[in-house]
N, C-alpha and C positions, 0 to 999 in steps of 0.2 A: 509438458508445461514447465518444470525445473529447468530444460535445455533452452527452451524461450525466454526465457526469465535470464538465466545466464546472458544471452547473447544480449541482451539489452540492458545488463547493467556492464558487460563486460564494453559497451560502443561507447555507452555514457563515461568510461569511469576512463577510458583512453583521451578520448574530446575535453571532458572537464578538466584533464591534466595540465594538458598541451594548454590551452585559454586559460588558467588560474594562473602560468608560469606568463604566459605573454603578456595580461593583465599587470601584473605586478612590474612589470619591467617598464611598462607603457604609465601605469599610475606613479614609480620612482622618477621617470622623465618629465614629464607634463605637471606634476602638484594634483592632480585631476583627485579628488574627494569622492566623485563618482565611482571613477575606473577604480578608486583601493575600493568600494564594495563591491562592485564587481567581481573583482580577484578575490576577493574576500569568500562573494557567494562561490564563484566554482571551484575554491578551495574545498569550502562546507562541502559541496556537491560529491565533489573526487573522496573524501573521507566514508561522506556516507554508503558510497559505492561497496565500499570493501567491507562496512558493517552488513550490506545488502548481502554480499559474496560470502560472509563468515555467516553470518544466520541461516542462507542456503545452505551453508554444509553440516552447520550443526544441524536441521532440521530433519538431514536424512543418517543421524542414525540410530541404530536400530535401539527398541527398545531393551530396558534393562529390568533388575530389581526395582529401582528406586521411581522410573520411570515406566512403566510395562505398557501405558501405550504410544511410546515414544517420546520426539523429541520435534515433533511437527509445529510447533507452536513458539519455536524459535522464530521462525521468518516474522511473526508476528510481532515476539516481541521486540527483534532489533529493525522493524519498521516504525513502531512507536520511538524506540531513540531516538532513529532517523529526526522525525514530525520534532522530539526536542530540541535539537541540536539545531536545527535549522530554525528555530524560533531563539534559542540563549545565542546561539553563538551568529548565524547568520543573519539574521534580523536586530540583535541588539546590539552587534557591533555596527553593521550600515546605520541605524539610524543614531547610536552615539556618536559617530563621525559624520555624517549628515548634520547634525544639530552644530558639532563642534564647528563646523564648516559655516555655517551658518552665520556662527556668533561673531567667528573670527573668518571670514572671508579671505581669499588669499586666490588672485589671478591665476591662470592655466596657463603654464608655458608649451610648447611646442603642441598645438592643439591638432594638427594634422595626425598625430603619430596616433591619436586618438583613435583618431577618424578609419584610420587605416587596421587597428585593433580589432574593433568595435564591428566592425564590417566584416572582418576574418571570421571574428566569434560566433556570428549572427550566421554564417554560415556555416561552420564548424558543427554548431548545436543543431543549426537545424537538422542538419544529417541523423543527429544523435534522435531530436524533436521528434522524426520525421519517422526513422527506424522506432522506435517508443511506440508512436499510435498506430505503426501498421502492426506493430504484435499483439497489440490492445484490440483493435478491430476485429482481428481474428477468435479473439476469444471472447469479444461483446456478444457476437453473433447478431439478430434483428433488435435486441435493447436498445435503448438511445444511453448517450455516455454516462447522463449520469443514474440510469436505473443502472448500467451495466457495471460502473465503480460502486455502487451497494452491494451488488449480488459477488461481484467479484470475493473469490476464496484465497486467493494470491496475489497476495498486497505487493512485491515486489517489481512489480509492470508498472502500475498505477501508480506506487511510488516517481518510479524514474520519469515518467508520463508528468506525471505534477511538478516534479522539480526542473525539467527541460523545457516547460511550460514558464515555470517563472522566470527560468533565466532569460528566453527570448523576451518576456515583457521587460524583463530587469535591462537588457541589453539595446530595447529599441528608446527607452527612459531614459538611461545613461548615452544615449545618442543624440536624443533632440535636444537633452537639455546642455551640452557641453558645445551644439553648432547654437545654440538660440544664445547660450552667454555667451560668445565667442563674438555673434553679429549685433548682439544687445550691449557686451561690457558692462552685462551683470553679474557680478564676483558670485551674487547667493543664487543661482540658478543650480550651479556645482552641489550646492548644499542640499537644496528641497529636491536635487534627485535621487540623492542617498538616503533623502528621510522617503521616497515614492517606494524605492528600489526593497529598505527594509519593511515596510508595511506591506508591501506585496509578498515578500520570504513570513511574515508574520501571518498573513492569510493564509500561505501554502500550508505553512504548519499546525496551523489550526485545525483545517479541514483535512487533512493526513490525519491528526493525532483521531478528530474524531472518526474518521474510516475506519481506520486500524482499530479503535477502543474493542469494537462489539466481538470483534475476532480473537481477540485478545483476552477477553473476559470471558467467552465462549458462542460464538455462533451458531447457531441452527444451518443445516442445511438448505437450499433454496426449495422453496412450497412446489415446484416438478416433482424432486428427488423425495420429501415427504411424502406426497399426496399419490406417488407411485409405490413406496414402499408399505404403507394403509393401503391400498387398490390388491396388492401380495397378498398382505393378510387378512384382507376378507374375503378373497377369493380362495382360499386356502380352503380343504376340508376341515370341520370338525370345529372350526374356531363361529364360533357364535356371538361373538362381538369386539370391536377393539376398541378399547379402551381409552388407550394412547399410543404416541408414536414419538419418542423425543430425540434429538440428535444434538450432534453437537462436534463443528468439524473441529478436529486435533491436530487439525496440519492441513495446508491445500488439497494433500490429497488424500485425507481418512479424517474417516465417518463412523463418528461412533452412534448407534441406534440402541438404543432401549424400546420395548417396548411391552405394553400391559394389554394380556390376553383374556379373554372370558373362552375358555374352553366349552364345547359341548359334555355336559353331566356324560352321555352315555359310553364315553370311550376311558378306556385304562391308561397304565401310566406309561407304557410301553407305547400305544398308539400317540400319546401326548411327546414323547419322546423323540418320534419318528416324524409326523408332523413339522415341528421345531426343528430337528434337521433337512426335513423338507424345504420350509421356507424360509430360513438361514441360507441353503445353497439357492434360493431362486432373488434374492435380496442381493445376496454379492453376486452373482451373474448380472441380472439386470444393474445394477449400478456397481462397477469396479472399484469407486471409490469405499465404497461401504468394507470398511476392516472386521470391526466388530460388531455383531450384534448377541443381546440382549434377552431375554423372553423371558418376560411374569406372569405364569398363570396366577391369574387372580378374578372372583368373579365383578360385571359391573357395579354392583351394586355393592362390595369389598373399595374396589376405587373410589369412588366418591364418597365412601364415609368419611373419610378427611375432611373431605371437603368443606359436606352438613356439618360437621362437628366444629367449624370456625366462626 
């Protein structure tokens, strides 16, 4: 998963380079208010990339004292940067230049050079676009995209997925509307696509921060991986009821389990012992992801006194 994730932020963060460098050269020539948020956004893009590469590698290491179940929950949280950054810096600078553009209109010289940008980038990204959702598809499995961006545990795909997504809309925006003022000889065409371009990077980011939030704050793992690892332990010997079963993934790929046991009364502490290593080793076999688990003996009716008692 870590090596797929790589290779698709490693396509993105190459592409957004090259197009945020030609942009800006193409927006210095022409006055174009579009093309500077354009370069602008796959500025943003190429930055958040390397945040994307730094959280990957902070997230694999190992754990410590301070840390002891790791460090997995970095990718999460420099995916939520990500979701900010592109909302302060990418979205509120296109649309303060949009507006500014707006107010003070100002002709597009050499519009061609545009044209010729705009067209490179569109293809450029899509490669990038294109690479993105064929590694997403592969981990969707039969979900549709957006039950499979919920269930998804590895925000870094979905990330690069969502911001190669805005850019081609950013990019086909920043198209019509610099050939529509060009054949119209309306100065503020230039302007309301910077303000389109930033409301679009403003939605991306929205919808990122909230994806990322529940991961971030602690996720359960998806109701298969529960609903298998309860199926364990009631078919286990000796355990006469479960309780609960909580989870909570600490990284893409570790699974922390808890869970609350009603033992059968007629076995000792040694059978209760051996049992718990029993289905401890049948919990990490069937699901790899699972690091740690858990196990409270405690009876049903010890559980839910909490409960009654609120």
């Amino acid at each position: 998963m870590a090596g797929s994730s790589k290779k698709v932020i490693y396509a993105a963060l190459v592409g957004n380079s090259l197009i945020a460098i030609t942009k800006f050269i193409a927006a210095s020539i022409t006055n174009s208010s579009a093309m500077l948020s354009e370069g602008i956004h796959s500025l943003v893009d190429t930055g958040n990339q390397v945040l994307l590469l730094y959280g990957l590698a902070r997230s694999k290491k190992p754990a410590d004292e301070m840390f002891p179940f790791g460090y997995g929950k970095e990718i999460y949280f420099w995916s939520f940067v990500v979701a900010i950054l592109i909302f302060a810096v990418g979205a509120g600078v296109s649309l303060y230049e949009g507006i500014h553009r707006i107010l003070h209109p100002q002709p597009i010289a050499d519009a061609y050079i545009n044209y010729i940008v705009l067209s490179l980038a569109i293809i450029f990204e899509g490669f990038a676009w294109y690479f993105a959702l064929k590694e997403f598809n592969k981990q969707k499995g039969k979900f549709g995209y957006f039950s499979a961006i919920q269930r998804a545990k590895d925000p870094s795909i979905f990330v690069v997925l969502f911001e190669d997504t805005a850019a081609m809309l950013g990019l086909v925006v920043a198209l019509i509307a610099i050939a529509l003022g060009q054949y119209t000889g309306n100065p503020y065409l230039d302007g309301v696509a910077s303000v389109i371009i930033g409301l679009i990077l403003a939605a991306t980011a929205i919808w990122l921060a909230y994806e990322t939030k529940s991961l971030l704050i602690g996720e359960r793992a998806n109701s298969p991986v529960v609903e298998g690892i309860r199926e364990i332990a009631t078919n286990t010997g000796h355990v006469d009821h479960v309780n609960e079963v909580a989870t909570m993934h600490m990284g893409p790929d570790f699974v922390l389990v808890n869970m609350s046991l009603d033992f059968s009364d007629e076995i000792d502490a040694q059978e209760i012992k051996q049992t718990v290593t029993t289905m401890t080793q049948r919990v990490k076999q069937e699901y790899p992801i699972v690091k740690r688990v858990f196990i409270e003996a405690e009876s049903r009716e010890e559980h839910a006194a909490p409960d009654s008692e609120q």
